[in-house]
matplotlib code that plots the C-alpha trace (Angstrom):
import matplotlib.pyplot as plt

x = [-37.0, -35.4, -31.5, -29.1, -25.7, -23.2, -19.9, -19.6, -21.1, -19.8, -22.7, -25.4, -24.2, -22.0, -21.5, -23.6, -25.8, -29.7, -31.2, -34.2, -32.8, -35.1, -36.6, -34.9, -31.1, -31.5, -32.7, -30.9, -27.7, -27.0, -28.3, -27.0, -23.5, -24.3, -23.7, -26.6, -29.8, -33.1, -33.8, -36.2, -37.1, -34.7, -31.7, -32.3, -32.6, -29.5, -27.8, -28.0, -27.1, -23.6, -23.5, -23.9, -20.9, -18.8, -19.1, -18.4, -15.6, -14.2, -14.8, -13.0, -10.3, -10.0, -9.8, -6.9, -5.1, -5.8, -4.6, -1.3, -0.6, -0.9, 1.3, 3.8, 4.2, 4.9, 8.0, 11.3, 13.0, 16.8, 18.5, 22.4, 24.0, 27.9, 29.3, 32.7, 35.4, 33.8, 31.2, 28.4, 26.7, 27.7, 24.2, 21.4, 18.8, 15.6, 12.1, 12.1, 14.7, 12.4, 9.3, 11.0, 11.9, 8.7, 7.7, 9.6, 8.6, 4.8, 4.9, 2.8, 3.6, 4.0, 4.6, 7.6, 5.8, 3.8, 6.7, 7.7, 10.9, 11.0, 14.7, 17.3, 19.0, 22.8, 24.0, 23.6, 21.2, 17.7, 15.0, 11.0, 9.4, 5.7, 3.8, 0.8, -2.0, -5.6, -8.7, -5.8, -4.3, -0.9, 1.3, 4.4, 7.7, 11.2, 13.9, 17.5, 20.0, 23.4, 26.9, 28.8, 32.5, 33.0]
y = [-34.6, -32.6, -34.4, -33.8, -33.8, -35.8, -35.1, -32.4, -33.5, -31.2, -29.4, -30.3, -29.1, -29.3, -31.2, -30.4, -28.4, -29.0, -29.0, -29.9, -32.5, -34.4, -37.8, -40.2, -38.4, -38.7, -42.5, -43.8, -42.0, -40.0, -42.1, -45.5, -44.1, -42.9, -39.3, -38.0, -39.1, -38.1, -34.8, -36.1, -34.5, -36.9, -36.0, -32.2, -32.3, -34.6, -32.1, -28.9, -31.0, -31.5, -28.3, -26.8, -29.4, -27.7, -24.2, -24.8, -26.7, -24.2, -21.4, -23.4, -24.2, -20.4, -19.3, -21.9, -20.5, -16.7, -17.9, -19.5, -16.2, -14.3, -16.7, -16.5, -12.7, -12.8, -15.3, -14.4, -17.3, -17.7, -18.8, -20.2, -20.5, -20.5, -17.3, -17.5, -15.2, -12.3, -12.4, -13.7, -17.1, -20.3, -20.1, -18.7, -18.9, -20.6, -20.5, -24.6, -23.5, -21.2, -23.0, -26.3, -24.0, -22.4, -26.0, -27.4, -23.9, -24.1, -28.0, -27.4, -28.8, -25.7, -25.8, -24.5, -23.2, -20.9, -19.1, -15.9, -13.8, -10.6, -11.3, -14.2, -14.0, -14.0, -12.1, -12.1, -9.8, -9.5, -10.0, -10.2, -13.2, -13.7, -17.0, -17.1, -19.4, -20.2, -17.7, -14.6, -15.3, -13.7, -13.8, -11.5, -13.1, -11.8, -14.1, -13.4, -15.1, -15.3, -16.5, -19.2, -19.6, -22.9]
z = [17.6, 20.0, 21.3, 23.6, 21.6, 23.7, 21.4, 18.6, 15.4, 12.5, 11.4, 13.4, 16.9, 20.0, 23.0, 25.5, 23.2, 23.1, 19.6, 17.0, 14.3, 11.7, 13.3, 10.9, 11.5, 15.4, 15.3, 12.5, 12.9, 16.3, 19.2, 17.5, 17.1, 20.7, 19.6, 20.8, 23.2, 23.3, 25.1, 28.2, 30.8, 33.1, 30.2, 30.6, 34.1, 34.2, 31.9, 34.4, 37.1, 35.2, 33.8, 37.1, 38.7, 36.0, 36.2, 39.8, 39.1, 36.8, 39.5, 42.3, 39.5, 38.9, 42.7, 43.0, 40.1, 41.4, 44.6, 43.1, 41.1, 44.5, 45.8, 43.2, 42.9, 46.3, 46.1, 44.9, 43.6, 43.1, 40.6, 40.5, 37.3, 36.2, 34.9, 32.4, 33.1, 31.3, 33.8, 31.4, 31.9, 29.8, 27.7, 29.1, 32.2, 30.4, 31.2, 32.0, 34.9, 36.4, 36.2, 37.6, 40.8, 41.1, 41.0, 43.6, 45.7, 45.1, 45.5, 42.1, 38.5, 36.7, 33.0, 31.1, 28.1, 30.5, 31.9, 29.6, 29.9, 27.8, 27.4, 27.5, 31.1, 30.2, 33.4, 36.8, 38.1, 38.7, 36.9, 36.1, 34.5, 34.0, 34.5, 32.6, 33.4, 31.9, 32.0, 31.8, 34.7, 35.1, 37.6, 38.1, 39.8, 40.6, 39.4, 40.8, 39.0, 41.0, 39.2, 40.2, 39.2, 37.1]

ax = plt.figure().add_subplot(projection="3d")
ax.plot(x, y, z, "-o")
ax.set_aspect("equal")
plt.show()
């Protein structure tokens, strides 16, 4: 019988996936545990139709992050932190500071964990951090951090 799997089943197949399985295992175990349905013509046709939906959705998701990187590389942000007398900050300039301003610049939740510096930010300066999204998408953004005496 051939099924349509609806959720991974370990070693038999994956969602989404169309295969052949032995009569008895897709009526006695994967369509009543509603793992699987029988694969109609309506279910495969209904299957492309959602398949379709999202590889467009992950195209238009993809554009939209392109777009954002653009976007990003192409805003400076600026930084304030306060600087000891030695000229050095008190701790460092973290990559949850930089993504909460890109954030609040992009209007865009962007997370912390995707924000890279190649090196803690201890002094005032400039600097490059990268903000790496899904599908590879990397974007490239000048951070300048100014002191503040406190």
């Amino acid at each position: 019988m051939r099924v349509i799997f609806l959720s991974d089943v370990s070693g038999s197949g994956h969602a989404g996936e169309v295969k052949e399985v032995k009569n008895g295992y897709a009526r006695n175990f994967l369509i009543p545990q509603k793992l699987a349905v029988p694969a109609t013509h309506d279910q495969l046709q209904r299957l492309e139709i959602i398949r379709k939906a999202g590889e467009e959705r992950r195209l238009k998701e993809e554009q939209d992050l392109r777009a954002l990187a653009e976007r990003l590389a192409q805003t400076p942000i600026t930084l304030k932190a306060k600087v000891g007398p030695t000229g050095k900050f008190y701790g460092a300039v973290t990559p949850a500071q930089i993504a909460e301003e890109l954030s609040r610049l992009t209007e865009r939740e962007i997370d912390r964990r995707a924000v890279v510096v190649p090196a803690p930010i201890h002094e005032p300066g400039t600097y490059q951090a990268e903000v790496r999204f899904a599908q590879g998408i990397v974007a490239t953004v000048q951070v300048a951090v100014e002191g503040e005496s406190g």
